[in-house]
C-alpha positions as CSV (number, residue, x, y, z in Angstrom):
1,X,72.3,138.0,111.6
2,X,70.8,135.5,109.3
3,X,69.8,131.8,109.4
4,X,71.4,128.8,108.0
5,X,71.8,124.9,108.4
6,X,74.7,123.1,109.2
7,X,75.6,121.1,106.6
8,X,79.1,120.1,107.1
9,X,82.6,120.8,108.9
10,X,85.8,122.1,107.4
11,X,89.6,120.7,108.9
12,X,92.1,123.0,108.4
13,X,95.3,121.2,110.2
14,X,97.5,124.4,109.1
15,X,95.8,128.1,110.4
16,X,96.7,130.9,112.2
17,X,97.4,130.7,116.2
18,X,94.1,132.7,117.1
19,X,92.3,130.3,115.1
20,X,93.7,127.1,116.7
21,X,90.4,125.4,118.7
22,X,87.9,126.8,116.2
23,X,85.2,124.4,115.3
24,X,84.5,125.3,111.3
25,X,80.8,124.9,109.5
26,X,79.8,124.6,106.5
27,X,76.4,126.6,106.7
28,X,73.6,126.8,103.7
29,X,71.5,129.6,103.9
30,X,67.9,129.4,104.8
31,X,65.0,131.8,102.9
32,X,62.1,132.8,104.7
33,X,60.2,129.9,103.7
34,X,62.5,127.7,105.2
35,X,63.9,126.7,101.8
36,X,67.9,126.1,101.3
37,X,69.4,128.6,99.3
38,X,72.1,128.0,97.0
39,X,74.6,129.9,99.0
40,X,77.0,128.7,101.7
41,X,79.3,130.0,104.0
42,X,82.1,128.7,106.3
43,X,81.4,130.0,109.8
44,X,83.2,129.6,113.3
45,X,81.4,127.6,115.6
46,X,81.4,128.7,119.1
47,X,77.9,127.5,120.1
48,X,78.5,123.7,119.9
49,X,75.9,123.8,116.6
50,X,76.2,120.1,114.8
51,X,74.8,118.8,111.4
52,X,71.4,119.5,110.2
53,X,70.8,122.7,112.8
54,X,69.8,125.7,112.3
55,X,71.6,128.1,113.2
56,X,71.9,132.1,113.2
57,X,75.2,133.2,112.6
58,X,77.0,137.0,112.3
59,X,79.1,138.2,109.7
60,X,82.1,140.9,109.9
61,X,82.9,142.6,112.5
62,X,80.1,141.2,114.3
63,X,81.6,138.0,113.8
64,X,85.1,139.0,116.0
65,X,83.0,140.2,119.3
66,X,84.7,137.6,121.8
67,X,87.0,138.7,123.9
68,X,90.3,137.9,122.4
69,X,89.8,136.8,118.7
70,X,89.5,140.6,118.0
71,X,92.3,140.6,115.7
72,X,91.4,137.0,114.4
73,X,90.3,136.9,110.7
74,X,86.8,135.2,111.2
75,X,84.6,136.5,108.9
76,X,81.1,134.8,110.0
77,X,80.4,132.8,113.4
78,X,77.4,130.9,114.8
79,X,75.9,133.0,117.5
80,X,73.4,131.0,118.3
81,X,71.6,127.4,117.9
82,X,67.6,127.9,116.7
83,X,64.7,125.9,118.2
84,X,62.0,127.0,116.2
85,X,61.4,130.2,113.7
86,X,57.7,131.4,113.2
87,X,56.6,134.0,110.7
88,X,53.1,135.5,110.1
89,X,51.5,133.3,112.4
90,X,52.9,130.0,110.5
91,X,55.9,128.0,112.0
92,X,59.1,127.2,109.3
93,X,60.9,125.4,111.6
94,X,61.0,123.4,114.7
95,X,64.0,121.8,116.0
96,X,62.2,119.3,117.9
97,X,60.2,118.3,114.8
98,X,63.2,117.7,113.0
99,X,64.6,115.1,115.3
């Protein structure tokens, strides 16, 4: 898994049938300072994650775990919404800080 922030959404009117109903996010990756990386990274959304949340998502297989998108071609997926991240003692990020 790895962190990221919502930073946008992607339409896509025209997509495969397994992939009709799939929120997608546009996610920038987060370093270990809680800096924004110049990498992003179009997930599925299955959490309910929204702009400006951070957010750990899985990529690869790990992304096609839910019953019935098995043979769907999602590469990454939010797994989960983040309420705060501390390392070493020191907290990066808060959730509740942030709004």
């Amino acid at each position: 898994m790895q962190i990221a922030r919502v930073c946008g959404t992607v339409v896509s009117t025209q997509k495969l049938d397994k992939m009709r109903g799939l929120k997608l996010l546009v996610l920038q990756l987060v370093d270990a300072e809680g800096e924004l990386l110049p990498d992003y990274e179009v997930a599925a959304d299955l959490v309910g994650a929204g702009v400006g949340e951070w957010v750990l998502f899985s990529r690869g297989s790990a992304a096609r775990v839910e019953p019935g998108r098995e043979g769907c071609p999602i590469d990454a997926l939010t797994v989960g919404i983040i309420d705060t991240v501390s390392l070493e003692n020191r907290q990066v990020y808060n959730k509740k800080d942030r709004y």
